[in-house]
C-alpha positions in Angstrom: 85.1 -18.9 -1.3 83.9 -18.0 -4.5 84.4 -14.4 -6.0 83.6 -12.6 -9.5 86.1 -10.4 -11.2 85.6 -7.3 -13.1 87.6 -4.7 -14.6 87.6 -1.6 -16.5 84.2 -0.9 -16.7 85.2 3.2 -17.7 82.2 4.9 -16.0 82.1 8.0 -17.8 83.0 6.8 -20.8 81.4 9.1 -24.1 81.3 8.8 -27.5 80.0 8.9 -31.3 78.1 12.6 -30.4 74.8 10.6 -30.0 72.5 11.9 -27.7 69.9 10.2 -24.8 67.0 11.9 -26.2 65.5 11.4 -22.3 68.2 12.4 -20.3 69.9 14.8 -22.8 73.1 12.5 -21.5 75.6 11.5 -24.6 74.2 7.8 -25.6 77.4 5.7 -25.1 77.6 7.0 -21.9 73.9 6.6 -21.0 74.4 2.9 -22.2 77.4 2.3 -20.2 75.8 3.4 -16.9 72.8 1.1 -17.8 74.9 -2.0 -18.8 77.0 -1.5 -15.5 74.2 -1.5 -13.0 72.7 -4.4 -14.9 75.5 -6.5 -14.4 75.7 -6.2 -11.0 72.9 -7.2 -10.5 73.3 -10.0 -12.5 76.3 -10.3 -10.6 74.3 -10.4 -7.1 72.2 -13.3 -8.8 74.8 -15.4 -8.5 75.5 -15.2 -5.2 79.3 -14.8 -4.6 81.0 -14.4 -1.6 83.2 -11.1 -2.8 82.9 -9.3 -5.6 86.0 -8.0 -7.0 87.0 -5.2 -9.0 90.6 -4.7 -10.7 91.0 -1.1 -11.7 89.7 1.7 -13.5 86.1 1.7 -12.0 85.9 5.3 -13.4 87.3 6.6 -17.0 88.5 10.0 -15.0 90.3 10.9 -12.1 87.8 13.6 -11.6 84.5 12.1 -12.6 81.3 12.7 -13.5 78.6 13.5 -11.7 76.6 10.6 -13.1 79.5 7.9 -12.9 79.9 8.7 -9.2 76.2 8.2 -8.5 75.9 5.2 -10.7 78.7 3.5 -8.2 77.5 4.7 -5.5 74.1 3.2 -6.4 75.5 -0.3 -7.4 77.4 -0.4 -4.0 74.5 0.1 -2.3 72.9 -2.6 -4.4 75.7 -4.9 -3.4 75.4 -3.8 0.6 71.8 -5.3 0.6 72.8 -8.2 -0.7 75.9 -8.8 2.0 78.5 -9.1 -1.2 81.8 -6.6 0.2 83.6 -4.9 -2.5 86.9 -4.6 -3.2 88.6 -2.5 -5.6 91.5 -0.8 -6.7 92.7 2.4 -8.9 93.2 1.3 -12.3 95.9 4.1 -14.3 92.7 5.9 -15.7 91.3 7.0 -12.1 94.5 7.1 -10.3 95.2 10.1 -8.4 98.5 11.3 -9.5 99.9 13.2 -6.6 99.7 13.2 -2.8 97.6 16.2 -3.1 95.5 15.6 -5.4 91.6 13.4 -3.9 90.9 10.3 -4.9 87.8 9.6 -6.7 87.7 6.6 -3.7 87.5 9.1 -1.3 83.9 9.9 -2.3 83.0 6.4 -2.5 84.3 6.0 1.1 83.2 8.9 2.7 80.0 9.1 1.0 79.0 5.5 0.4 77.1 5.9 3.4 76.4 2.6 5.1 77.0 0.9 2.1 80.5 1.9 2.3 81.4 -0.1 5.2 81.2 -3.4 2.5 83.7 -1.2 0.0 87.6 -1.9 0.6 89.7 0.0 -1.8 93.6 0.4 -2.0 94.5 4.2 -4.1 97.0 7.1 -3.4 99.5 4.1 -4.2 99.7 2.2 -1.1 98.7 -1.3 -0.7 96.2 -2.6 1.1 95.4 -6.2 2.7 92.2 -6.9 3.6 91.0 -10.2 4.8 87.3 -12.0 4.4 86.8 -15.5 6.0 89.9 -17.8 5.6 90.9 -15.3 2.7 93.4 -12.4 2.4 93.2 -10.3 -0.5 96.3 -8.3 -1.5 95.2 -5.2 -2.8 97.7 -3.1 -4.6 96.5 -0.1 -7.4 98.3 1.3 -9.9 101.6 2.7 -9.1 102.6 5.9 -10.0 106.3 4.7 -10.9 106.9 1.0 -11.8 108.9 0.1 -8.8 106.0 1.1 -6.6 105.3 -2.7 -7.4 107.9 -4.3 -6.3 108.0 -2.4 -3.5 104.5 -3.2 -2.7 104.8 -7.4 -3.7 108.1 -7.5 -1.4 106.0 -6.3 1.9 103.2 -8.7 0.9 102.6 -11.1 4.2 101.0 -14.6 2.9 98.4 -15.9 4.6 98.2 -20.0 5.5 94.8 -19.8 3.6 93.8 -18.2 0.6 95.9 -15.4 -0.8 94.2 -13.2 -3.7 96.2 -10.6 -5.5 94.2 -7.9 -7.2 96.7 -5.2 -9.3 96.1 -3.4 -12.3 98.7 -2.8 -14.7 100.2 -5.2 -18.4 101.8 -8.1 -17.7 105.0 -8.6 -19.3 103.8 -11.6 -21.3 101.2 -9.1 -23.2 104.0 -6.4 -23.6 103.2 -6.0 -26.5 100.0 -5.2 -26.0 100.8 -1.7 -25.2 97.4 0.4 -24.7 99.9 3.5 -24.9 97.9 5.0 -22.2 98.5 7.6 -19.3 100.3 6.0 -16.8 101.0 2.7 -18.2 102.8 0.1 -16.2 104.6 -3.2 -17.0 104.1 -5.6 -13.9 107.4 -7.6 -13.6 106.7 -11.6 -14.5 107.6 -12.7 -10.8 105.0 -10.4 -8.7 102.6 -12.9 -10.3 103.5 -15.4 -8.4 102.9 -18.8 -7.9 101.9 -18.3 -4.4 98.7 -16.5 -4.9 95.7 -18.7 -5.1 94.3 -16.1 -7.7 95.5 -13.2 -9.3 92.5 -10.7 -10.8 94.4 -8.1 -13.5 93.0 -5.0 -15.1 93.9 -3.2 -17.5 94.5 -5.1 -20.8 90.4 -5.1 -21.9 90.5 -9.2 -23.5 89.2 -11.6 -21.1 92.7 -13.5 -21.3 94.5 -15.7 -18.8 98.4 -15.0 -18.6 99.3 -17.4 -16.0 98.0 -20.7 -14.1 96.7 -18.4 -11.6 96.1 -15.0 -13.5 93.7 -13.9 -15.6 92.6 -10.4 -16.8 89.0 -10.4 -16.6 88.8 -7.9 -19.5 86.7 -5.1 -19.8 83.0 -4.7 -19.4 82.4 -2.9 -22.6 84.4 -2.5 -26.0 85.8 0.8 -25.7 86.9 1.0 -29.3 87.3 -0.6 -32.4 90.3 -1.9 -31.8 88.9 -4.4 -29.5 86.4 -5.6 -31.5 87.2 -9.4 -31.6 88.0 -9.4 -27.9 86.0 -11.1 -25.0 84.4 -9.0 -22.6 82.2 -9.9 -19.5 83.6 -11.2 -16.2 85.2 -14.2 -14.6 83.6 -16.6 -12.0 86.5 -17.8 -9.8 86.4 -20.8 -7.1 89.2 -20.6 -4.8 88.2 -24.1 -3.5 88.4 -25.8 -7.0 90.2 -23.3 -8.8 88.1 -23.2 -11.2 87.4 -19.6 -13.6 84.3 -19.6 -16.0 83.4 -16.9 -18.1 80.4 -15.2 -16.9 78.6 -13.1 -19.9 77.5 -9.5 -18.6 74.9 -6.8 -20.5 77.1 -4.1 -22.6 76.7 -2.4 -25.9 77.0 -5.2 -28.8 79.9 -4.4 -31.0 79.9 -6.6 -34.3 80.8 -6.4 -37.7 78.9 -6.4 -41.1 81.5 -7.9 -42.9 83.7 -7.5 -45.5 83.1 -6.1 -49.2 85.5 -6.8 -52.2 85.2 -3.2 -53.8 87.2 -4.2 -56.6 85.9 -3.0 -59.7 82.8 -1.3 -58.0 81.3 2.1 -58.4 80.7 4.4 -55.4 76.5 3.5 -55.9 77.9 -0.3 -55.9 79.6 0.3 -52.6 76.9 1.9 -51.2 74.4 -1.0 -51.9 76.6 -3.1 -50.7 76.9 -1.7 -47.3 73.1 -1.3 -46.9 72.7 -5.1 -48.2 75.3 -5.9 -45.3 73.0 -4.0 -42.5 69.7 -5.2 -44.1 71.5 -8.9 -43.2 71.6 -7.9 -39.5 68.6 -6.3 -39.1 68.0 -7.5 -35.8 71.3 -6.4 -34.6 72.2 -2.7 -35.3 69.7 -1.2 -33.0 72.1 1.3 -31.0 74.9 -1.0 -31.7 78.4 -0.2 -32.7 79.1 -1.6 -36.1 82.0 -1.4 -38.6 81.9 -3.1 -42.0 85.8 -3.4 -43.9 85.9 -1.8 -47.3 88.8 -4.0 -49.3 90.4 -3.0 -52.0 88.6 0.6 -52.9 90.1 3.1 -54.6 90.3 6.5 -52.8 88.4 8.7 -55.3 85.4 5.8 -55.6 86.0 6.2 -51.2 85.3 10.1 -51.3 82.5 9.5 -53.9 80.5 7.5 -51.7 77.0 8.5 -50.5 76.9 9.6 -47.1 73.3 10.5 -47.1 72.5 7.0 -48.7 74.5 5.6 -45.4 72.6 8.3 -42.6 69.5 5.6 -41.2 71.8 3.4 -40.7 73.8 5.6 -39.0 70.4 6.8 -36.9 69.1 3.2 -36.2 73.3 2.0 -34.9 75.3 3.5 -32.1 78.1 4.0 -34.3 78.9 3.0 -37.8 82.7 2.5 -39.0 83.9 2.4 -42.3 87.0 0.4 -42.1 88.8 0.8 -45.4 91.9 -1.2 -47.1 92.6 1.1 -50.0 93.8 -0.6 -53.1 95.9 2.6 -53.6 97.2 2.7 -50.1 97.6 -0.6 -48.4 97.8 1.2 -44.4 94.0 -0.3 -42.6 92.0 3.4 -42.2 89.0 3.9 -40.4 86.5 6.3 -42.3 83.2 8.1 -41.7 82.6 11.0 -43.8 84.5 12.5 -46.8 86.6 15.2 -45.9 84.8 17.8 -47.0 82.1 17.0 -44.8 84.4 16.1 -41.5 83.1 18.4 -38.1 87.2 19.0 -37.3 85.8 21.1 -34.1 83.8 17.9 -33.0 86.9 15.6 -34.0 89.3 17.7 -31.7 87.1 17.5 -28.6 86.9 13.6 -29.2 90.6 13.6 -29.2 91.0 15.8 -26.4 88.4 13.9 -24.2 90.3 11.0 -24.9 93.3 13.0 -23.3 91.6 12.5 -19.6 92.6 16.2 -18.9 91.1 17.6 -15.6 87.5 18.8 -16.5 89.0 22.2 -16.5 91.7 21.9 -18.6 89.8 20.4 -20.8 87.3 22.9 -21.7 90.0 25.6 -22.1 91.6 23.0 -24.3 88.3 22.6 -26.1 87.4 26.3 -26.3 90.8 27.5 -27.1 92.0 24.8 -30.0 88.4 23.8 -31.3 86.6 27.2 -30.9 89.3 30.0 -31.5 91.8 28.6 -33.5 90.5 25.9 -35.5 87.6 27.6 -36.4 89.7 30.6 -37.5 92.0 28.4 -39.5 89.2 26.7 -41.5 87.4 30.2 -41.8 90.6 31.6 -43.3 91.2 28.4 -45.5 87.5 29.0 -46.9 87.9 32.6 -47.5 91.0 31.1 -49.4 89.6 28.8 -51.5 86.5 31.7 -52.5 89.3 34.0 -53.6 91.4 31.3 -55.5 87.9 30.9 -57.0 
């Protein structure tokens, strides 16, 4: 049998306050939804017998709109080509009470015909499921860390193939802490030896952490932190045993390289960073970019030339100034000065990334980013006109 594994593709995703100028949609998002559909199909291409999926199909627990019909349409896609799904709650889009609907559920319920190809294990309760000679050993993420073990110990093997799919950080990466809602550590001997594959999500580098486990990574980079990781998917034979990468569509993420501001004037800077994008022409077209500012000193930093800086930021996704102060050694990320830093559109990115209910999180937003914040920074000004 021969499967493909995927993971955290975050359907839903948005970011960098760009906009779709056709759909009106934020532009990461838009992007993501695009890239996604395109690699299943590149995925049907191939031809595998299953296609699996290890967690966090959806960024929310409540999604979008959008995100629920761009699954929906890729599992329909999959359903005319005969390749079953099977998936399983990732800590992002896990529901986390009894009460509370799955995001599956719609899938299930209103996959239509399509959905009788979909086999999905949420609401914390494992789920075996077997295709041809293989059994595949669903288990999602737990809401408590012993859910697990408790899971793994009522596992029955099969006397063919046995295929664990889990999301969660295996203890070998512990380190690796995403520091994330819902965050477990799965216990090194659930990955067992026994399984002919184990397909992980959750940790976003295409990594292998055992003989038979790998995390396939995730389909995008979802920050800049992951910027030298692998992304795409893995090709696995359960005959041979053999994994290949596969390389999937997604938003490029690169870097413009690195600039020795030592000695150099804010105008030097500047040129410097437009050289650096005039090198990669070709590449910054709605790409997310970042180029390392080393050794600058923080008043040549707030000197800089934003304006100078703006086509680049209107021809890339996202541009990232990462800077290593010669003054202050801690590795920043900077974008504007801060005199000219929208704190109102700063707090919604942090409280989106907060994965509140949709709710919530527009009384969070209206409440801390339009009522108090923009008090504060009103009073602050009036401040500053009368110290004046």
């Amino acid at each position: 049998m021969k499967i493909v594994h995927l993971a955290d593709t975050h359907l839903g995703l948005a970011a960098f306050n760009r906009v779709d100028p056709e759909t009106g949609m934020n532009l990461r998002e838009q992007l993501i939804y695009d890239n996604f559909l395109a690699a299943i199909d590149r995925i049907i291409a191939m031809r595998p017998d299953v296609f699996v999926h290890a967690g966090d199909l959806f960024h929310q627990v409540k999604p979008k709109t959008r995100a629920y019909t761009t699954a929906l349409d890729a599992l329909s896609r999959l359903h005319d080509a005969g390749i079953p799904m099977l998936v399983v709650a990732g800590n992002h889009s896990m529901a986390k009470t009894r009460y509370t609907a799955s995001p599956f559920e719609v899938l299930e319920r209103g996959g239509g015909y399509a959905a009788t190809d979909l086999y999905v294990a949420h609401h914390n309760r494992y789920r075996r499921v077997e295709l041809g000679d293989t059994v595949f050993h669903l288990i999602p993420n737990m809401l408590e860390v012993e859910g697990y073990r408790r899971a793994f110990e009522g596992i029955e093997f099969s006397g063919g193939k046995n295929v664990l799919v889990t999301h969660g950080l295996a203890s070998i990466l512990s380190d690796k802490r995403l520091h994330t809602v819902a965050e477990h550590e799965l216990d090194a001997t659930i990955l067992s030896d026994r399984f002919d594959y184990i397909a992980l999500g959750h940790y976003h580098n295409q990594v292998q952490v055992a003989d038979n486990a790998w995390y396939s990574g995730s389909l995008e980079h979802c920050n800049y932190g992951e910027i030298a990781e692998e992304k795409g998917g893995l090709a696995v034979n359960l005959a041979s045993g053999e994994v290949e990468h596969i390389d999937l569509p997604r938003t490029p993420m690169f870097s413009l390289g690195r600039i020795n501001c030592d000695g150099l004037s804010a105008r030097e800077v500047v040129d410097g960073i437009l050289d650096a994008a005039d090198n990669h022409e070709q590449k910054i077209h709605h790409a997310i970019c970042q180029v390392t500012l080393d050794g600058i000193r923080r008043d040549t930093l707030r000197a800089l030339d934003q304006k100078a800086l703006q086509d680049i930021r209107n021809r890339a996704l996202d541009l990232k100034l990462q800077v290593l102060a010669v003054d202050d050694p801690s590795r920043i990320f900077y974008e504007d000065s801060l005199v000219g830093i929208d704190y109102v559109a700063e707090f919604e990115r942090f409280v989106e990334k907060e994965h509140l209910a949709p709710g919530d999180e527009e009384f969070v937003k209206k409440t801390g980013g339009t009522e108090v914040l923009r008090s504060v920074i009103a009073h602050h000004k009036e401040g500053e006109r009368a110290a004046e």
